[in-house]
TORKOL-4160 file (C-alpha; in steps of 0.2 Angstrom, whole numbers, padded with zeros to 4 digits, m for minus):
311
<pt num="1" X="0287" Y="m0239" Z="0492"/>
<pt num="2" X="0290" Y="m0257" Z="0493"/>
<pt num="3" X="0300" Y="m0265" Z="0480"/>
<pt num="4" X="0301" Y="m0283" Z="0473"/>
<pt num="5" X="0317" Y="m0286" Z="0482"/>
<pt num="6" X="0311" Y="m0280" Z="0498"/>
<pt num="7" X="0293" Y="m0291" Z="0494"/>
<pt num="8" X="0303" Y="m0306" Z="0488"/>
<pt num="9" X="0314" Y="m0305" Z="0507"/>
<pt num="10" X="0298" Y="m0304" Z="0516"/>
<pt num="11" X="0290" Y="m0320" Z="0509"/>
<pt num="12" X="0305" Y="m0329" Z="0509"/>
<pt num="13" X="0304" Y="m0324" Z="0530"/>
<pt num="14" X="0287" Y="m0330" Z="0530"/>
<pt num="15" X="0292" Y="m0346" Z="0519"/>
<pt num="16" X="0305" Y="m0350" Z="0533"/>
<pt num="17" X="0293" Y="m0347" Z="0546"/>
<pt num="18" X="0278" Y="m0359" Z="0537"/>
<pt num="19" X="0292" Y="m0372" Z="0532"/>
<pt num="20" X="0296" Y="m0377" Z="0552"/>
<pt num="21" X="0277" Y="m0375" Z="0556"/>
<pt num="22" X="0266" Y="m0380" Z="0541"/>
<pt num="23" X="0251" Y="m0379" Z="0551"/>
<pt num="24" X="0245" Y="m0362" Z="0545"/>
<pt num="25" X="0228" Y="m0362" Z="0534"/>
<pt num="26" X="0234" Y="m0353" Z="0517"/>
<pt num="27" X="0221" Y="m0340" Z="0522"/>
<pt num="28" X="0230" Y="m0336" Z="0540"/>
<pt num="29" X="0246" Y="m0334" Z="0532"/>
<pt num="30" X="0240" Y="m0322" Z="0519"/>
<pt num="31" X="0232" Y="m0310" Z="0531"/>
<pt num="32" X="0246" Y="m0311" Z="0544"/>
<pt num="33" X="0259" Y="m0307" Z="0529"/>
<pt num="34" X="0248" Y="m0292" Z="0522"/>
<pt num="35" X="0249" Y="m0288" Z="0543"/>
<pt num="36" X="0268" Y="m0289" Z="0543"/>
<pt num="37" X="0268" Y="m0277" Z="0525"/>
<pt num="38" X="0257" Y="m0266" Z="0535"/>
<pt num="39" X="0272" Y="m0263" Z="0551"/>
<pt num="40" X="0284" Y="m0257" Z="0538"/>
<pt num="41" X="0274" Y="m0244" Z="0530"/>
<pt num="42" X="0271" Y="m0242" Z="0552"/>
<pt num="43" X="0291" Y="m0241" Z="0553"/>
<pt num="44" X="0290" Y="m0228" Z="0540"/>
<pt num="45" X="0278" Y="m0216" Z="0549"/>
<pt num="46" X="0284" Y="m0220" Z="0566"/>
<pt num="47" X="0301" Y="m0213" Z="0561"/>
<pt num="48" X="0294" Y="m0198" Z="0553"/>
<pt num="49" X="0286" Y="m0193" Z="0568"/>
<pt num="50" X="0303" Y="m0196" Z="0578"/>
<pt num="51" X="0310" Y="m0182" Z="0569"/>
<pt num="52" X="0296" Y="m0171" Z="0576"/>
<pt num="53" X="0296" Y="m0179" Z="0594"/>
<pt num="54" X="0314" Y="m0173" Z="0594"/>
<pt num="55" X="0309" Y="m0158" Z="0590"/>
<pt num="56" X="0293" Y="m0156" Z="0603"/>
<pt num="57" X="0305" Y="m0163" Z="0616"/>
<pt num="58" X="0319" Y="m0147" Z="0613"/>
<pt num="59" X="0303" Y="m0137" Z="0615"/>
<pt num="60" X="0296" Y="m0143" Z="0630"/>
<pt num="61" X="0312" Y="m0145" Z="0639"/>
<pt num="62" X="0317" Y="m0124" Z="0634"/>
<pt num="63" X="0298" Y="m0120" Z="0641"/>
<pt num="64" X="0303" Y="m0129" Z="0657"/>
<pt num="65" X="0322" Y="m0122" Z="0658"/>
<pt num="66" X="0314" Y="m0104" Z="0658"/>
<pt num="67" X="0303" Y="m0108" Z="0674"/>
<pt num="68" X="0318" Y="m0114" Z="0685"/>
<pt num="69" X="0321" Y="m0105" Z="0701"/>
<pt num="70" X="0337" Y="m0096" Z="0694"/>
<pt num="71" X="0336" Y="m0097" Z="0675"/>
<pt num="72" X="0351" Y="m0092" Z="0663"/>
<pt num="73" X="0352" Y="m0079" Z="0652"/>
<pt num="74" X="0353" Y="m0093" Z="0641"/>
<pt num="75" X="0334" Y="m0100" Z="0648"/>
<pt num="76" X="0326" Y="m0083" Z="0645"/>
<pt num="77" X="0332" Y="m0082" Z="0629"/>
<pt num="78" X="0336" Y="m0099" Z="0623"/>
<pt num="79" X="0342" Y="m0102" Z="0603"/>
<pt num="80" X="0326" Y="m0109" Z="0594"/>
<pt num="81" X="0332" Y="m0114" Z="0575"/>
<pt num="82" X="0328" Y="m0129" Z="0578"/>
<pt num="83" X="0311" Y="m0129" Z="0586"/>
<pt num="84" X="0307" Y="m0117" Z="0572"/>
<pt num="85" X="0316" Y="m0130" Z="0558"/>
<pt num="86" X="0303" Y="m0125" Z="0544"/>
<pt num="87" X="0303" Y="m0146" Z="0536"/>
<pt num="88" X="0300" Y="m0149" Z="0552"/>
<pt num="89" X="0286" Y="m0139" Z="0556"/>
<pt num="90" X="0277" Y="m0144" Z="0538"/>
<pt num="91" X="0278" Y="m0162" Z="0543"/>
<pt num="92" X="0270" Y="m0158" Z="0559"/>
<pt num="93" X="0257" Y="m0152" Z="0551"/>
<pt num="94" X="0255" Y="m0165" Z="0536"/>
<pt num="95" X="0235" Y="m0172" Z="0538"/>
<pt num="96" X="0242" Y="m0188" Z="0529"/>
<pt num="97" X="0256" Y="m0189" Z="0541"/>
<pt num="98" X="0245" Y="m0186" Z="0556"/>
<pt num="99" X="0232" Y="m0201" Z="0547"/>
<pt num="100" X="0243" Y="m0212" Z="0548"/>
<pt num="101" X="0250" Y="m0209" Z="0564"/>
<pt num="102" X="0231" Y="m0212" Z="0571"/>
<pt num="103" X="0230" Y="m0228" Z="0561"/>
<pt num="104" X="0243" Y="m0237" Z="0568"/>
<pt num="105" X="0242" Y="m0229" Z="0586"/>
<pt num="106" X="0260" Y="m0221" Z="0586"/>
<pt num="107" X="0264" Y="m0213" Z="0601"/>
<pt num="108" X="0282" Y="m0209" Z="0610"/>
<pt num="109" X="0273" Y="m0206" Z="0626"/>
<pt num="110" X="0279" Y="m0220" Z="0636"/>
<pt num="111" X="0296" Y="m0219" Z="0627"/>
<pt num="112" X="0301" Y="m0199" Z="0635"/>
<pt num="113" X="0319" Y="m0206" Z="0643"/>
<pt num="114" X="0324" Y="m0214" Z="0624"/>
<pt num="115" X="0321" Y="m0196" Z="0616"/>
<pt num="116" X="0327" Y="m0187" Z="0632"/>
<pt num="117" X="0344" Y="m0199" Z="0627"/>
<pt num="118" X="0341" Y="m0194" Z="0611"/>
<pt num="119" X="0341" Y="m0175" Z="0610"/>
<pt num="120" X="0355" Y="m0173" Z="0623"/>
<pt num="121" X="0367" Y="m0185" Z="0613"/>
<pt num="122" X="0361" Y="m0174" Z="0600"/>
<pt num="123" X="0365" Y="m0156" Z="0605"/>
<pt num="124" X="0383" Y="m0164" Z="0609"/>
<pt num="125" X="0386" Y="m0166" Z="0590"/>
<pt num="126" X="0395" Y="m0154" Z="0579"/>
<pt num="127" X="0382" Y="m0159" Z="0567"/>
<pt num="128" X="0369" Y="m0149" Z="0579"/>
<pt num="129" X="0382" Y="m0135" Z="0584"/>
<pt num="130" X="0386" Y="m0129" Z="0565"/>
<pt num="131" X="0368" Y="m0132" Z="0563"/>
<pt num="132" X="0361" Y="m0120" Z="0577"/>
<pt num="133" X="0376" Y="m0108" Z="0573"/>
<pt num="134" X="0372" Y="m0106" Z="0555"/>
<pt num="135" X="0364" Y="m0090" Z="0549"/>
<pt num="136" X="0353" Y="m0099" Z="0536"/>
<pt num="137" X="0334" Y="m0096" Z="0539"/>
<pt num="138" X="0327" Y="m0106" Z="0524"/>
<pt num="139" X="0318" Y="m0121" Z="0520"/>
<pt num="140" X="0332" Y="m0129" Z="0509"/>
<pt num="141" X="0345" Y="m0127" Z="0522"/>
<pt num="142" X="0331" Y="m0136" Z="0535"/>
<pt num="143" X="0330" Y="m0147" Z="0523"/>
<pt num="144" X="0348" Y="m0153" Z="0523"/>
<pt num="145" X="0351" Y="m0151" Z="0540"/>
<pt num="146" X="0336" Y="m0165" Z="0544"/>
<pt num="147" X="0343" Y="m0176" Z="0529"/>
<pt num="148" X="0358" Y="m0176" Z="0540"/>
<pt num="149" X="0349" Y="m0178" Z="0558"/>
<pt num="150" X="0342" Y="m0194" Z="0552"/>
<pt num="151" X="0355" Y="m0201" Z="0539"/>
<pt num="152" X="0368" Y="m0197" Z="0552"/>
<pt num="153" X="0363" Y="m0197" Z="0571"/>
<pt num="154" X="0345" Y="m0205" Z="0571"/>
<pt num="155" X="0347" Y="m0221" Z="0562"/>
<pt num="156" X="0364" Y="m0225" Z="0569"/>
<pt num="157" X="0358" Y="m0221" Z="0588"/>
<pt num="158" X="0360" Y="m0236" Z="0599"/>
<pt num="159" X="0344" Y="m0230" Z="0608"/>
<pt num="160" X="0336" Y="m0232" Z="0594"/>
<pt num="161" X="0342" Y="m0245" Z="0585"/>
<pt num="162" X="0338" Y="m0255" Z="0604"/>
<pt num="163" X="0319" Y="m0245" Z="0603"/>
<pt num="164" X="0316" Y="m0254" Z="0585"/>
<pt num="165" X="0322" Y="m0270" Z="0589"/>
<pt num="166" X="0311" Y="m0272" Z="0604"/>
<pt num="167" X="0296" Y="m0266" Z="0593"/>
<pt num="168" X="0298" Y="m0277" Z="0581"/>
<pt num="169" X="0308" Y="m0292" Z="0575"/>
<pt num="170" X="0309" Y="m0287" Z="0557"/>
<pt num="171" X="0312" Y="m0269" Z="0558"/>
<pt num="172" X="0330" Y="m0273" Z="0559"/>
<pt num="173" X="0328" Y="m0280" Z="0542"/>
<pt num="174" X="0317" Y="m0267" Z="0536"/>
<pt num="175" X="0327" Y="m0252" Z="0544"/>
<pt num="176" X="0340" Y="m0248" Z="0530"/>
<pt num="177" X="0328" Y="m0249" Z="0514"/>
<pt num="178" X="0314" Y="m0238" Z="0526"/>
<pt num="179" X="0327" Y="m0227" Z="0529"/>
<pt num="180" X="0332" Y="m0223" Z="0512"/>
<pt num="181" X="0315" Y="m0219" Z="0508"/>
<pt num="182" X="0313" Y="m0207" Z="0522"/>
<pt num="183" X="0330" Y="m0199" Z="0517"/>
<pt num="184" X="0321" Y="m0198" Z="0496"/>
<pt num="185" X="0305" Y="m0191" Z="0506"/>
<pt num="186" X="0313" Y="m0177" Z="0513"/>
<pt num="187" X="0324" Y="m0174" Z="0498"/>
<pt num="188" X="0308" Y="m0173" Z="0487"/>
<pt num="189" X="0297" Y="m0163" Z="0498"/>
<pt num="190" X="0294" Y="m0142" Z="0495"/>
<pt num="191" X="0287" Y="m0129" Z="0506"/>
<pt num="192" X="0271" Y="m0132" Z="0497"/>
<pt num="193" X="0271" Y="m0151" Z="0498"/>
<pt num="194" X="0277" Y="m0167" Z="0508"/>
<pt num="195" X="0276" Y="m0180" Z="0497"/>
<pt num="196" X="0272" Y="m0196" Z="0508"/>
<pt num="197" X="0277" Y="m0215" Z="0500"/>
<pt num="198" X="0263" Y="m0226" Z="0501"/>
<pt num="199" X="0264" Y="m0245" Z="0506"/>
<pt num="200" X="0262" Y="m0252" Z="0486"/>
<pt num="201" X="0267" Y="m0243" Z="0472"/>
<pt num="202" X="0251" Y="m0250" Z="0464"/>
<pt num="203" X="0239" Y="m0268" Z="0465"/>
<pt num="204" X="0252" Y="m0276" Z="0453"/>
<pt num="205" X="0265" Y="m0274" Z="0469"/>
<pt num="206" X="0253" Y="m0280" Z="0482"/>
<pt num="207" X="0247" Y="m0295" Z="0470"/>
<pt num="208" X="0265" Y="m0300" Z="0465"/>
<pt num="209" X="0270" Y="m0303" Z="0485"/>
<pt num="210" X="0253" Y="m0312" Z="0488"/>
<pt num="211" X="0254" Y="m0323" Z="0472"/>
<pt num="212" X="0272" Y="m0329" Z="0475"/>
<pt num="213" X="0267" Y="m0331" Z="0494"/>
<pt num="214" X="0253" Y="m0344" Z="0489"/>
<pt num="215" X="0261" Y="m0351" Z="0476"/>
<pt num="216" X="0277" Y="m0355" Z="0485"/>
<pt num="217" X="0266" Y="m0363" Z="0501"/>
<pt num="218" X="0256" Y="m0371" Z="0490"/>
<pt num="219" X="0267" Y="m0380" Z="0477"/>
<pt num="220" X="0278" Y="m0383" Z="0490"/>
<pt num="221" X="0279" Y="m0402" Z="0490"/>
<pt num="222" X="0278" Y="m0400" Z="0469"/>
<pt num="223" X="0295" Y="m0389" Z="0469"/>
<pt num="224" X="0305" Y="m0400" Z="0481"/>
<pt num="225" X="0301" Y="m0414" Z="0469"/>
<pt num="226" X="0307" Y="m0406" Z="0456"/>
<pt num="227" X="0323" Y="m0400" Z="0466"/>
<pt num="228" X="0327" Y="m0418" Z="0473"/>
<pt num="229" X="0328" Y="m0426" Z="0454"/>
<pt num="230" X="0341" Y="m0413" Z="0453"/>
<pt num="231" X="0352" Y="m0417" Z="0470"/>
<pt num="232" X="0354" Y="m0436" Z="0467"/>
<pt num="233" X="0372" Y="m0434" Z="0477"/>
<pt num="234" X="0361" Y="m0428" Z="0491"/>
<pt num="235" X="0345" Y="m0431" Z="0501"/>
<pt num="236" X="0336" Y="m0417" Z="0501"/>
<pt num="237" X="0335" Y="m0414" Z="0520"/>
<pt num="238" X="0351" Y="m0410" Z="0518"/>
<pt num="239" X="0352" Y="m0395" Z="0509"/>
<pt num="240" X="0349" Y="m0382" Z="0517"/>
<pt num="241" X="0335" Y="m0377" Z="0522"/>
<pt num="242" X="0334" Y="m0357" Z="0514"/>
<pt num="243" X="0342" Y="m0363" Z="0499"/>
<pt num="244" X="0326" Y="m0376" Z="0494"/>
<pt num="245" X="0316" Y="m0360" Z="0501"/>
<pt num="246" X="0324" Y="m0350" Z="0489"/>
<pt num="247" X="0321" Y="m0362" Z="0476"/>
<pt num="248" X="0304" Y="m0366" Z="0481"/>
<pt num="249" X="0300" Y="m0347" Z="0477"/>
<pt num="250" X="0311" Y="m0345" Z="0462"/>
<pt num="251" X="0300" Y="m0361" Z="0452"/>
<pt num="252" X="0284" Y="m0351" Z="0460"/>
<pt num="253" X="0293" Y="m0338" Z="0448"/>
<pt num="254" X="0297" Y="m0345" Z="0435"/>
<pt num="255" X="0279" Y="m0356" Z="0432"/>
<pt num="256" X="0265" Y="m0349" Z="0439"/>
<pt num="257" X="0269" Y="m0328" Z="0435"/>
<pt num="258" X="0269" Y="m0324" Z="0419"/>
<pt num="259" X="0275" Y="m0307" Z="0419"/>
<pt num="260" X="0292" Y="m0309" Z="0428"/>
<pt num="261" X="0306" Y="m0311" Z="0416"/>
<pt num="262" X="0316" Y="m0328" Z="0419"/>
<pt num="263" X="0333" Y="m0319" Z="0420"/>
<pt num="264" X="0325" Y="m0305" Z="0433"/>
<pt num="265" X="0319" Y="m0324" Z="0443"/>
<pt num="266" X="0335" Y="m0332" Z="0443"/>
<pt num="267" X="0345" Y="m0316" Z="0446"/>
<pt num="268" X="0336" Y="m0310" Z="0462"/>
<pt num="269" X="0337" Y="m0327" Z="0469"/>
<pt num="270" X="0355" Y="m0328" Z="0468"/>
<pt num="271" X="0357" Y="m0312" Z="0476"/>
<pt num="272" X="0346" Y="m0317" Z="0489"/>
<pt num="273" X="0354" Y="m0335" Z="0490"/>
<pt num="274" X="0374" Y="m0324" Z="0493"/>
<pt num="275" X="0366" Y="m0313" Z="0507"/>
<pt num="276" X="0353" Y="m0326" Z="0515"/>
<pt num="277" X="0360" Y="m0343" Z="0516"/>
<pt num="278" X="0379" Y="m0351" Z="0517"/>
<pt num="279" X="0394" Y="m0346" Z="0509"/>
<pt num="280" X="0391" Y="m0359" Z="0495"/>
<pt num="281" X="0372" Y="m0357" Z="0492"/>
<pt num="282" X="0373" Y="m0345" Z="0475"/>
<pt num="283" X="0384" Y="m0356" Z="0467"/>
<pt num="284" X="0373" Y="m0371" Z="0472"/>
<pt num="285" X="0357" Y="m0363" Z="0469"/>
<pt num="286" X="0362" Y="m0357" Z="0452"/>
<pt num="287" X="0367" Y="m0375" Z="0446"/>
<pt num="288" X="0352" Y="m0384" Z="0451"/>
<pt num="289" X="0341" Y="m0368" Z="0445"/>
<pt num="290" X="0351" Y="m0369" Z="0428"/>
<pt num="291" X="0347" Y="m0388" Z="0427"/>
<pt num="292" X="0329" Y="m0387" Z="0428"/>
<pt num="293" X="0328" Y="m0373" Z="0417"/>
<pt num="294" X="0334" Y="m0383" Z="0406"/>
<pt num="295" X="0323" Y="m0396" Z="0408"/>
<pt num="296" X="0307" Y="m0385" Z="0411"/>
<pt num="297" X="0309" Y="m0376" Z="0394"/>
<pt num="298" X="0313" Y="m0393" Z="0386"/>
<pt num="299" X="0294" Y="m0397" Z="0392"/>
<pt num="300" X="0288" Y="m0381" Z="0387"/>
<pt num="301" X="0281" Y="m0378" Z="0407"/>
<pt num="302" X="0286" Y="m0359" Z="0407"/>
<pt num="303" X="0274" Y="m0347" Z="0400"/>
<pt num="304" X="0279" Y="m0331" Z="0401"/>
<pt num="305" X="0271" Y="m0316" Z="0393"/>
<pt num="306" X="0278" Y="m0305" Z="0381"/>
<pt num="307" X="0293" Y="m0306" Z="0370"/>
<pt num="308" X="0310" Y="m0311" Z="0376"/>
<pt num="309" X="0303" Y="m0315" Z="0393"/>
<pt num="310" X="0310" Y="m0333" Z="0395"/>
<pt num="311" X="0328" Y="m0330" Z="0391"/>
């Protein structure tokens, strides 16, 4: 599920973290990254499960209309599409789902007035109206219609974009690319299968964003040598402070990880450099990277494996 964008962001929150502190035991750091990766596969079930909270609330809140004192016809005979949305009910009942859900200990049960919020703003919607109007009994046309709920009322709810902040820090972050995989989940899924994204796509993912982690901590003071021969108009506790973080990481790259194309390396970093750091960083970045590539293939210092991989 991860990708190395989203990995290479992660350690470069953990790097800025480690960089103002530096009294974390490489070990400690490790296992309290692996811990952070672990809340966004977390954020990823817990808003899977929204979609069906929703959903048990409108049930619950129809068994209760039908017990007042002076119900409506409505009340006795209340419109059930959605309760019976067929996606939604064969999400409810994935084990994998359910598994993960025990792991992390996800619960809505002390959260009851943000999904009360949540449904009632929902049932205001045109989006809900057509929806519940809709002569369509299928699981294609449930399908769509939750692509919709989540693409276009969940994610951009205030209650829950306030609910993700106060859980956790990062989430805001992590919330658009999760999102999109939830979105590609639903999309992918069939009436015989729901196709859940895991954490890693394989080992080679998990030991790409522990590798570049310990190597950026540990050749820390190595790189910012390197870097400072390269700003002689400038002490180096002058640049900023993500942009020798983003190089830090980008030497980790290019000399300690074979496998990683040099152009892949100085691309990512420069896109990270334009969305991370000041309005000047990519250009900066790029000509003090470009400087020591120079240098560093001069020396013969990057390895890489496999043809074509260091130009």
């Amino acid at each position: 599920m991860l990708n190395r964008r989203h990995l290479r962001i992660r350690v470069l929150q953990f790097m800025y973290a480690w960089s103002n502190a530096k009294d974390t035991d490489i070990a400690v750091l490790e296992k309290q990254f692996l811990k952070s990766l672990n809340k966004v596969q977390e954020l990823y079930t817990l808003l899977l499960l929204l979609i069906v909270e929703l959903r048990d609330f409108a049930e619950n809140y129809k068994e209760d209309a039908k017990n007042k004192k002076l119900p409506t016809v409505d009340d006795l005979n209340p419109n059930t599409k959605f309760m019976d949305n067929v996606f939604i009910q064969k999400l409810k009942e994935d084990s994998d789902l359910m598994k993960d859900s025990n792991t992390f200990k996800l619960s809505f049960a002390n959260h009851q007035p943000m999904i009360k919020g949540l449904y009632f703003n929902l049932i205001d919607t045109d989006l809900y109206f057509d929806y519940m109007q809709s002569k369509d009994y299928n699981f294609d046309t449930d399908k769509k219609f939750i692509v919709k709920l989540f693409s276009k009322f969940l994610i951009d709810s205030d209650l829950v974009q306030d609910f993700l902040i106060e859980s956790n820090i990062f989430w805001d972050d992590d919330l658009p690319f999760i999102s999109s995989m939830i979105v590609k989940t639903i999309k992918e899924s069939s009436p015989e299968n729901i196709s859940l994204y895991n954490l890693f796509k394989d080992d080679d993912e998990r030991d790409f964003a522990l590798n570049l982690l310990r190597y950026s901590v540990i050749y820390s003071d190595e790189y910012s040598k390197l870097i400072s021969l390269k700003t002689q108009n400038w002490e180096l506790d002058r640049v900023a402070q993500m942009d020798l973080i983003l190089m830090q990481m980008a030497l980790a790259e290019l000399l300690k990880m074979p496998q990683i194309p040099v152009k892949v390396t100085i691309n990512e970093y420069l896109e990270l450099a334009k969305y991370y750091s000041t309005p000047n960083s990519k250009n900066f970045v790029n000509g003090i990277l470009d400087s020591l590539l120079i240098d560093l293939k001069k020396e013969g210092s990057i390895q890489k494996m496999g043809r074509g991989l260091i130009e």
